[in-house]
C-alpha positions in Angstrom: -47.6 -112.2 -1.5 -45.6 -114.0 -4.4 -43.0 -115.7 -3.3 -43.6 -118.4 -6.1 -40.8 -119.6 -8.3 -39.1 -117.1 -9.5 -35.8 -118.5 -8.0 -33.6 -121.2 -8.5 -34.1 -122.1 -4.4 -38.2 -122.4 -5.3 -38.1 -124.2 -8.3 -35.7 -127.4 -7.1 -38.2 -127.6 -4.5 -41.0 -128.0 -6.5 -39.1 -130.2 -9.6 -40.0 -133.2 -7.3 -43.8 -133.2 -7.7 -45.2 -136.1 -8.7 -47.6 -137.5 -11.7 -48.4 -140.5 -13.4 -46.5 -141.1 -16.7 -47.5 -142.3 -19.9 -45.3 -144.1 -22.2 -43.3 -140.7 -23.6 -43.3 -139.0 -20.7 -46.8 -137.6 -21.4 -48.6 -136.9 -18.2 -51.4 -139.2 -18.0 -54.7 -137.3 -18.0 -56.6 -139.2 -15.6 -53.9 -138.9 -12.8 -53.4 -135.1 -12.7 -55.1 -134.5 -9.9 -58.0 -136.5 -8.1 -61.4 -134.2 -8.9 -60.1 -132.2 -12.1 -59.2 -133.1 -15.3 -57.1 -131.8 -18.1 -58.6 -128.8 -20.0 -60.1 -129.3 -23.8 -57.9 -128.8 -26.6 -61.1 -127.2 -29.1 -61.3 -123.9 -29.9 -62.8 -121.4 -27.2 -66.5 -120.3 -27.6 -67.8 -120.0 -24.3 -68.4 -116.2 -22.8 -69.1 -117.2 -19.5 -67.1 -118.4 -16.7 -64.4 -116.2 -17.5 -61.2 -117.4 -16.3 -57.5 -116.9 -15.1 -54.5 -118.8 -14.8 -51.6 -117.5 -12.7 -49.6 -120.5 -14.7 -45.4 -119.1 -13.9 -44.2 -122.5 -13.2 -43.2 -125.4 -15.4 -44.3 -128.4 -13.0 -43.2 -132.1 -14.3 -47.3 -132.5 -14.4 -47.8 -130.0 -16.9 -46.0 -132.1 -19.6 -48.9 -133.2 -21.7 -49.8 -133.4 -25.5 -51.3 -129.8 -26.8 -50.3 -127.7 -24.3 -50.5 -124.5 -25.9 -54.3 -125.5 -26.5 -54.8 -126.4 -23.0 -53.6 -122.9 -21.8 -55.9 -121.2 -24.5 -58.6 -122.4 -22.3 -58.3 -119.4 -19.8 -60.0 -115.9 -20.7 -56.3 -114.5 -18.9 -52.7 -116.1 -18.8 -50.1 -114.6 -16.9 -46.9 -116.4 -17.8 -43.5 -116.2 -16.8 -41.6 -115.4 -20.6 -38.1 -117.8 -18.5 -40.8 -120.6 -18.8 -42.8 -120.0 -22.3 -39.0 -119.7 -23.7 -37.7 -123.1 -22.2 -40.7 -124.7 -22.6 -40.5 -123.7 -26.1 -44.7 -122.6 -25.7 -46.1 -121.0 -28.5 -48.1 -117.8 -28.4 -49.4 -117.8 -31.6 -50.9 -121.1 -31.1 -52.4 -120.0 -28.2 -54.1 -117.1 -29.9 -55.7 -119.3 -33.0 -57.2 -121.4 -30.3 -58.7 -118.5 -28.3 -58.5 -115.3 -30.4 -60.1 -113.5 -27.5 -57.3 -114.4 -24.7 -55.1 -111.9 -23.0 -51.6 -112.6 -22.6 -49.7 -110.9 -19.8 -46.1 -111.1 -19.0 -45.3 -112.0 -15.6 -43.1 -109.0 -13.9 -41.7 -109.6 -10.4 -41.5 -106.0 -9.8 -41.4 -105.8 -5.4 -38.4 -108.4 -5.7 -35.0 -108.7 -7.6 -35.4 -110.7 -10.8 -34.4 -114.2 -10.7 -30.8 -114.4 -12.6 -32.3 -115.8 -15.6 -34.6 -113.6 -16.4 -33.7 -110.3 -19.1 -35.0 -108.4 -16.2 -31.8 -109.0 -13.8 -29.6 -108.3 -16.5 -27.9 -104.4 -15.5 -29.1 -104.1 -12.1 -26.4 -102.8 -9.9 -24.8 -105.3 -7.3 -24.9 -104.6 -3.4 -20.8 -103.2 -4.2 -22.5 -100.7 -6.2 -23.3 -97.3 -3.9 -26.3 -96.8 -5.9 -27.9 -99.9 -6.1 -31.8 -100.4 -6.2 -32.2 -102.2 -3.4 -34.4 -101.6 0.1 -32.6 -101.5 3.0 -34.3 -101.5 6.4 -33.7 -98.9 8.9 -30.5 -100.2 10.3 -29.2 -100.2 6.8 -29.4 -103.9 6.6 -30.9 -105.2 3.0 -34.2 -106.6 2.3 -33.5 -110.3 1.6 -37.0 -112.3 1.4 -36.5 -115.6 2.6 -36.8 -117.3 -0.7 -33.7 -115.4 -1.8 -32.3 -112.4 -3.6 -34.0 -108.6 -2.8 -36.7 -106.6 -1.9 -36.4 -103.8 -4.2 -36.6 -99.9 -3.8 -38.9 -97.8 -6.5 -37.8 -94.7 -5.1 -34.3 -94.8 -5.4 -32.1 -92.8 -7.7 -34.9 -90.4 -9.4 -37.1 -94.1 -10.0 -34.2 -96.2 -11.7 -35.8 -99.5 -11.0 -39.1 -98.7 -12.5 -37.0 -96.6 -15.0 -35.3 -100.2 -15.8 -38.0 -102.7 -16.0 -40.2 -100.0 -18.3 -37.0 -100.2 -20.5 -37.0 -104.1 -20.6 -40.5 -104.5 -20.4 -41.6 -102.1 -23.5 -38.6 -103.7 -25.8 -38.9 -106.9 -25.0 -42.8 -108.0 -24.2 -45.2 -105.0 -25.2 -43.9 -102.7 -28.2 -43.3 -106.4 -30.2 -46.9 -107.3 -29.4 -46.2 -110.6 -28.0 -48.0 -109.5 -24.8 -51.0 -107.6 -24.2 -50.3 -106.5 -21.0 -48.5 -107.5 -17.6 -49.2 -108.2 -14.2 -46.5 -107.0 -11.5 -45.8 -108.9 -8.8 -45.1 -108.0 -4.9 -46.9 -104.8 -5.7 -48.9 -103.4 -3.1 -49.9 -100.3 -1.7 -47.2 -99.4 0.9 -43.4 -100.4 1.0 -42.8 -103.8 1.4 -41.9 -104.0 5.1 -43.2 -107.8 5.1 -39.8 -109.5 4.2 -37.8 -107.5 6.7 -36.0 -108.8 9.6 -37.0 -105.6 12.0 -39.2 -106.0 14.5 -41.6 -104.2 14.1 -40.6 -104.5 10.4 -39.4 -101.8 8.6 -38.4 -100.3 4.6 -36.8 -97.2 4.9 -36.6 -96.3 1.0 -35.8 -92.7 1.3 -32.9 -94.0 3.3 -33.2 -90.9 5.9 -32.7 -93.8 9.2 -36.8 -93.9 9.9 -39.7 -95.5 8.6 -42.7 -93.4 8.5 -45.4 -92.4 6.4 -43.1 -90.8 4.1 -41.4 -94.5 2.8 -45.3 -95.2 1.9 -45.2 -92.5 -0.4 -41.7 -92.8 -1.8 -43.0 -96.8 -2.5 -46.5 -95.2 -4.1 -44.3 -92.2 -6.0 -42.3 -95.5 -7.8 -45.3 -97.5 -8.5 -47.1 -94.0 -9.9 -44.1 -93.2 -12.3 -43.8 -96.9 -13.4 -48.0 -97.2 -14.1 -48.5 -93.9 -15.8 -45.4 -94.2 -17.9 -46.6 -97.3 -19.3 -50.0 -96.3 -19.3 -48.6 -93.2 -21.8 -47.0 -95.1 -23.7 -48.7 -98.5 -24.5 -52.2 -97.1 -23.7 -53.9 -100.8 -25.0 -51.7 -103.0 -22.6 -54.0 -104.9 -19.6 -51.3 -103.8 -16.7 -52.1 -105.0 -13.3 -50.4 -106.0 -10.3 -50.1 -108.0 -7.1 -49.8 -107.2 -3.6 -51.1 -110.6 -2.1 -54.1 -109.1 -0.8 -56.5 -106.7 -2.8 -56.1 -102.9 -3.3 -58.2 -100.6 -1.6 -60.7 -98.6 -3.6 -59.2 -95.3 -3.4 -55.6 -97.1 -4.5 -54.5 -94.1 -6.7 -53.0 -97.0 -8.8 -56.2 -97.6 -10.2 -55.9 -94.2 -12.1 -53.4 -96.2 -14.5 -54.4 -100.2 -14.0 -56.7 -102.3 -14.8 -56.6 -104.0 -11.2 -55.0 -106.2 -9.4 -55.0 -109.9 -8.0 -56.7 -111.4 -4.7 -54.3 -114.3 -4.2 -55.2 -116.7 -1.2 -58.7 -115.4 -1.8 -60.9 -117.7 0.8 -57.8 -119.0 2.1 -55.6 -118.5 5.6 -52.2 -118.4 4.4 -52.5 -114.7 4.5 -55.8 -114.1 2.9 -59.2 -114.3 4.5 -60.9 -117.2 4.7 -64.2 -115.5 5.0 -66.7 -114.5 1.5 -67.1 -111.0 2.9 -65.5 -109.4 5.7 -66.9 -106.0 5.9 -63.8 -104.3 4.4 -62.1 -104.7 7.1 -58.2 -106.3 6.8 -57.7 -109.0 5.4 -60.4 -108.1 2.5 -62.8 -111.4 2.0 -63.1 -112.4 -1.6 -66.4 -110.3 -2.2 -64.9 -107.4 -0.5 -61.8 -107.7 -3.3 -63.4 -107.6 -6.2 -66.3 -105.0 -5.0 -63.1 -102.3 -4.6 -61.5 -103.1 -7.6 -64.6 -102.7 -10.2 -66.2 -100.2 -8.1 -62.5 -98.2 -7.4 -62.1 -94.1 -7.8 -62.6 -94.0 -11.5 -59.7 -92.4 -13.2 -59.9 -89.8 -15.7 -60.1 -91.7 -18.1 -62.2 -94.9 -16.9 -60.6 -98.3 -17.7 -61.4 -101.8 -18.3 -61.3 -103.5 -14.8 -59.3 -106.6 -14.7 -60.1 -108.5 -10.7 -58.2 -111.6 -10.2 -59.8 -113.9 -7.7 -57.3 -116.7 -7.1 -58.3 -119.2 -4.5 -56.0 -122.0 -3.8 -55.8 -125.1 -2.2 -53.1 -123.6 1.0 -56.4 -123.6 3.2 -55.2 -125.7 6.4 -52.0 -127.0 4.6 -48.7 -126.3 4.6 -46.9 -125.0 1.1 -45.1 -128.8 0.9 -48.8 -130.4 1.8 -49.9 -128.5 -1.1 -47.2 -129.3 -3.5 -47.7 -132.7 -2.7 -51.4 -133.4 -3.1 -52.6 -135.6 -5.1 -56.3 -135.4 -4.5 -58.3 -132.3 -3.8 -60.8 -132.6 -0.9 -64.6 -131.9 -0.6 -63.9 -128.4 0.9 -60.9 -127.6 -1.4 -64.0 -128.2 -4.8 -66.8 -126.1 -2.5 -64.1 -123.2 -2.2 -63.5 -123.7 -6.0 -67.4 -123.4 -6.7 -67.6 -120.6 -4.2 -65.1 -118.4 -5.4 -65.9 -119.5 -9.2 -69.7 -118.2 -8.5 -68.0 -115.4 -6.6 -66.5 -114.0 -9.9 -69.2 -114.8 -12.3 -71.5 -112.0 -10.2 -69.6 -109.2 -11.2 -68.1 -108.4 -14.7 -64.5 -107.9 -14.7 -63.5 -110.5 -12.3 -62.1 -113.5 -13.4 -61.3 -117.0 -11.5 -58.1 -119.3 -11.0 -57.8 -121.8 -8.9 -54.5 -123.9 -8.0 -51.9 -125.0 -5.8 -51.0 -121.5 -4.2 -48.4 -119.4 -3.4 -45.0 -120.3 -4.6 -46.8 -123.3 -6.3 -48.8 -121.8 -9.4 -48.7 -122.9 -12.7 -51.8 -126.0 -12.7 -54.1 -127.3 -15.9 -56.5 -128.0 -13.5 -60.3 -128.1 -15.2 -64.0 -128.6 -13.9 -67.1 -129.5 -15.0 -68.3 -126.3 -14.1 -66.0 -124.3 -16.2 -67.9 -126.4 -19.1 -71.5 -124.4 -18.1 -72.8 -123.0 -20.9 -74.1 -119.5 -19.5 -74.0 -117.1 -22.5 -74.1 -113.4 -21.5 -75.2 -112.4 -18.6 -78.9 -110.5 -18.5 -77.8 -107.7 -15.8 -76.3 -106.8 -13.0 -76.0 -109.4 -9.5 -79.2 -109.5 -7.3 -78.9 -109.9 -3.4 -82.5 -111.1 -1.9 -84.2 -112.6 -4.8 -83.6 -116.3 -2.8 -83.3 -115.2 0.3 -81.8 -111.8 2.2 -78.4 -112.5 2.1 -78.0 -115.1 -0.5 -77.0 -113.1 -4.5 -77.8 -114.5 -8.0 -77.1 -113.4 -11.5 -78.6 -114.4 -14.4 -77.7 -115.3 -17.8 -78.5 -115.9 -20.9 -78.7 -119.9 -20.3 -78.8 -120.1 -16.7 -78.4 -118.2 -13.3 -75.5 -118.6 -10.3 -76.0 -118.6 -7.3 -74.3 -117.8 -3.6 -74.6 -118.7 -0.8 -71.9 -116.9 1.4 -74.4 -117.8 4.9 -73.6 -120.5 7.3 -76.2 -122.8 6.8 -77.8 -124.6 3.9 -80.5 -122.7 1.7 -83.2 -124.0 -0.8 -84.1 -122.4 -3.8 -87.1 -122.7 -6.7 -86.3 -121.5 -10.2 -89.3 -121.1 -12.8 -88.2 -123.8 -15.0 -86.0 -126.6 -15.9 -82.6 -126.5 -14.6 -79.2 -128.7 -14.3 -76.7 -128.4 -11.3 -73.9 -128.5 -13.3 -71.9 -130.1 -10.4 -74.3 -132.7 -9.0 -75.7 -133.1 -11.9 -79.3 -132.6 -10.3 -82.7 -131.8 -12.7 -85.4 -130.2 -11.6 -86.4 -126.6 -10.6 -85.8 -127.3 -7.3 -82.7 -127.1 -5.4 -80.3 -127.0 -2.1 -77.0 -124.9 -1.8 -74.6 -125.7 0.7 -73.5 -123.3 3.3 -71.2 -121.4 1.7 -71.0 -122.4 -1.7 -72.2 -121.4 -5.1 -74.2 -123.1 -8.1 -74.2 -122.5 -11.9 -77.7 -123.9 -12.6 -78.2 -124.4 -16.4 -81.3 -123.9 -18.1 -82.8 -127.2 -19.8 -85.7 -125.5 -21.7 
């Protein structure tokens, strides 16, 4: 789950990465990271990939010329408002340069506010007998190791979601400078994973057992928080995060758009694997399959998938912080998850440094495909049994979630638009995808 910078603790650890300066203290372009580049600055016309960035931390690296135009890149931006206020980042420019972008405001809902944020200010302090706080069984509190709490949605007829409704409606969403939000550390069931217990335990009703009944206290909160919002700013894009995806029957679907895969195709505590059956931890197709084919509500909404792979694959978070070049396998996961997305409307793609480290302007050549709109819905066994395709307007993806390497033939012209390869002819790698763009 997010354990990203929402703290002090986090974000002097992460001050110290590196970049190459230009005179000005502009971050020279060509150093940001070996294999991407900086994102245009031109106004946004493409349809297709569509695109997220989970962008929450101000890195030194990020200090480049037109960065409100850089960000205006991505279809989605979830932003922290701590950083878009001391970075001085304007909305509104980011709007003339994509008129089409949503904006949501970055809500750590699972976990006490950092002290700076408008969020902390009137929560009740540990002294306080009715603080908002989880407490384990034992009646020790929640304290992540990052810092601060784990907090309780059940508490006190729902005053924590009660509060951030309050803050997050006058603030963010009744002013229109947000379209939506995404809420972090929200999953299905109580957060038992930052407790000190073994086996952990959240014991929100605070009756000395953890049981199926904290579960539901947890999902009551959540329910009275979503459908609040969803009553009263019916418009906003409101999504969440647990860390791994919802389940399709999540009754939070009734009242959100979706929700965020993070450490999609990774091991830090995601899945590694494309598709794992629905069985725990969801792969990366299994994610976005439940959230755009999820219970439909009573009133269906616009699905939002968030399928964030990173580069914590085989690395440790400082390893990751630290890179400076991103490896073969780190750009076939990229391409992989990226093809992943663009199968299914309603998912969109990120792809950065990972958990605790997000908040890259990382760009590829294959964001740059010019697809147009897609022609119809995903095919599985046009190029083989297990291998899926979509096309589009300008071009078709393809995936190749098998183990081994498989050859294709299109009817006519088409450019890799990683290799760079012409021809109609052409070999995907064992589990990687293609954007192939029509030349005719």
């Amino acid at each position: 789950m997010k354990k990203s910078a929402r703290l002090l603790t986090c974000f002097f650890l992460l001050a110290g990465l590196g970049c190459c300066k230009l005179d000005g203290g502009k971050t020279n372009p060509d150093e940001i990271i070996g294999g991407a580049v900086l994102p245009p600055i031109t106004p946004v016309t493409r349809s297709y990939p569509k695109l997220v960035n989970y962008f929450h931390i101000n890195f030194p690296e990020n200090n480049v010329s037109y960065k409100a135009e850089r960000l205006a890149q991505w279809d989605v931006l979830i932003l922290n408002p701590d950083d878009v206020a001391a970075a001085n980042l304007s909305l509104s420019t980011i709007r003339l340069t994509n008129p089409h972008i949503k904006i949501l405001v970055w809500i750590p809902f699972g976990q006490e506010p950092a002290e700076s944020m408008l969020l902390h200010q009137g929560i009740p302090g540990e002294n306080d007998p009715v603080n908002w706080f989880a407490k384990t069984t034992s009646g020790n509190y929640i304290r992540p190791h990052w810092g601060g709490h784990m907090m309780n949605s059940y508490k006190e007829n729902f005053a924590w979601p009660r509060h951030v409704i309050g803050v997050l409606k006058k603030n963010y969403l009744d002013n229109g400078l947000y379209d939506g939000v995404m809420f972090d550390c929200l999953g299905e069931g109580a957060p038992t994973f930052a407790s000190t217990d073994t086996p952990p335990t959240c014991d929100l009703n605070e009756d000395g057992v953890f049981d199926n009944n904290d579960h539901a206290c947890w999902q009551q909160g959540v329910l009275f928080l979503l459908q609040t919002l969803r009553t009263e700013n019916p418009q906003a894009v409101i999504t969440g995060n647990g860390g791994v995806p919802w389940t399709t029957a999540c009754n939070f679907y009734e009242y959100a758009n979706g929700n965020m895969h993070e450490n999609a195709l990774g091991n830090e505590f995601g899945s590694s694997l494309w598709d794992n059956n629905f069985n725990f931890p969801f792969g990366a197709w299994d994610g976005i399959s439940m959230c755009i084919n999820s219970t439909q509500p009573t009133h269906p909404l616009e699905r939002y998938h968030f399928l964030c792979v990173d580069i914590r694959m085989n690395r440790t978070q400082e390893q990751a912080r630290n890179a400076r070049r991103l490896s073969a396998d780190d750009l076939r996961r990229m391409r992989l998850g990226l093809c992943t997305a663009l199968l299914q409307d309603g998912a969109y793609f990120g792809f950065d440094r990972g958990d605790c480290l997000h908040g890259q302007l990382w760009w590829f050549d294959e964001y740059d495909a010019e697809l147009g709109s897609p022609m119809g819905a995903y095919a599985q066994g046009v190029f083989g049994a297990n291998i899926y395709s979509r096309e589009f307007e300008h071009g078709i993806v393809v995936v190749n979630p098998n183990m081994s390497v498989v050859t294709i033939t299109l009817a006519s012209l088409h450019k890799d638009a990683t290799n760079k390869q012409e021809g109609t002819r052409f070999s995907i790698p064992a589990e990687d995808g293609r954007i192939f763009v029509r030349l005719d």
